[in-house]
C-alpha positions, 0 to 999 in steps of 0.5 A, a space after each residue: 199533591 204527591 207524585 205518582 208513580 203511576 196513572 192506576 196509582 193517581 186513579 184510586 188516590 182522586 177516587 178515594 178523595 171524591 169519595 170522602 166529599 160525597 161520604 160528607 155531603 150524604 151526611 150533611 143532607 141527613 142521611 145515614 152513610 152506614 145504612 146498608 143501601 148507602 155503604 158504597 154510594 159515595 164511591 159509586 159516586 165519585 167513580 161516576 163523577 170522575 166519568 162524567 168529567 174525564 174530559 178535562 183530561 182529553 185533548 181534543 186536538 190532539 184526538 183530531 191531529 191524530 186521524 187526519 188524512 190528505 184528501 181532495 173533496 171540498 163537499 160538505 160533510 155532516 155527522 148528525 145526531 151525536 149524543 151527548 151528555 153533560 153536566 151543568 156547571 151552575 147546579 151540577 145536573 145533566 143536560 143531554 141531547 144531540 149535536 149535528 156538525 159540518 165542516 167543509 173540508 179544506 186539504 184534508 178529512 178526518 176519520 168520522 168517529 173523531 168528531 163524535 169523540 171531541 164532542 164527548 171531550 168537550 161534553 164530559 166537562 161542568 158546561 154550559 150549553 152555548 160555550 159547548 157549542 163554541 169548544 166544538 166548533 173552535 177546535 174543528 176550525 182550529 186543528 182541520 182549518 176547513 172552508 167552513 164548520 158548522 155546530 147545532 146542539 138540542 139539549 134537555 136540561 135537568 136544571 129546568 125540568 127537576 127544579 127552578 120553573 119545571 118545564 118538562 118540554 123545553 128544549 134549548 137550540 145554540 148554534 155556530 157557524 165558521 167560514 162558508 157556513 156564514 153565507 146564508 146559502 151554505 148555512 141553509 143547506 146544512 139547516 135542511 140537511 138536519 132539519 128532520 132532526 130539529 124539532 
């Protein structure tokens, strides 16, 4: 691809791009691209597509690095009920849910709105579930080398619910722990301290 003079510039040419694939794909299941209800659907499309999968262009490191602040508490710290909304990368189709994460600090905190933010970076990818819960975790241990992190995600997912078995009630649990969140007592504190959230 050609260089850019400007992210504006790149912006409109990925758009218009997207939107040339979806435009073929409304074709290809049969519809009438011309039809007036479907003359801006594959741009909506595309500009959707780009927003659910801006992640790939976020570091979350760098977010973490960036909102790092020297404290003394060693107390656990937890963000619960974090929203969050994905796409499955086997179908395509969203999985949405909340994330609970803790981290024991270890030297230093990091701004709370940091940890919702990487969630999003990770979230806004074609994922899986279980390695989403790994991403989030690995970058918390790795950037804020606290003692301990811990990651619980419940999340509906669309593949199950709209097609394939259509269970409308499941819902799926994954879960990591690092550091001092491995000793069953540090873990069971964080699992009450969340427990009136999980089903």
């Amino acid at each position: 691809m050609a260089p850019y003079r400007n992210l504006e510039e790149y912006n409109i040419e990925i758009t218009n791009e997207v939107k040339e694939h979806f435009s073929k794909i409304v074709e290809d299941i049969g519809e009438d691209v011309t039809r007036e209800g479907l003359l801006k659907t594959p741009e909506r499309a595309a500009k959707a597509m780009l927003f659910l999968t801006q992640g790939y262009k976020q570091n979350a490191e760098e977010i973490l690095k960036g909102a790092m602040f020297a404290e003394d508490y060693d107390d656990m710290v937890i963000i619960k009920d974090i929203e969050l909304y994905s796409l499955c990368e086997h179908h395509m189709l969203p999985f949405f849910g909340k994330a609970h994460v803790a981290y024991i600090p270890n030297g230093h905190i990091v701004g709370l709105s940091k940890i919702p933010r990487i969630v999003d970076v990770f979230a806004r990818r074609l994922q899986v579930q279980e390695r989403l819960t790994h991403d989030i975790l690995e970058c918390i241990n790795k950037t804020l080398k606290p003692k301990g992190v811990a990651v619980v995600i419940e999340a509906a997912h669309m593949c199950m619910m709209m097609r394939g078995v259509q269970k409308q009630n499941s819902v799926t649990t994954t879960s990591g722990f690092r550091g001092q969140f491995e000793k069953i007592e540090t873990r069971n504190e964080f699992l009450k301290l969340i427990s009136s959230d999980l089903s």
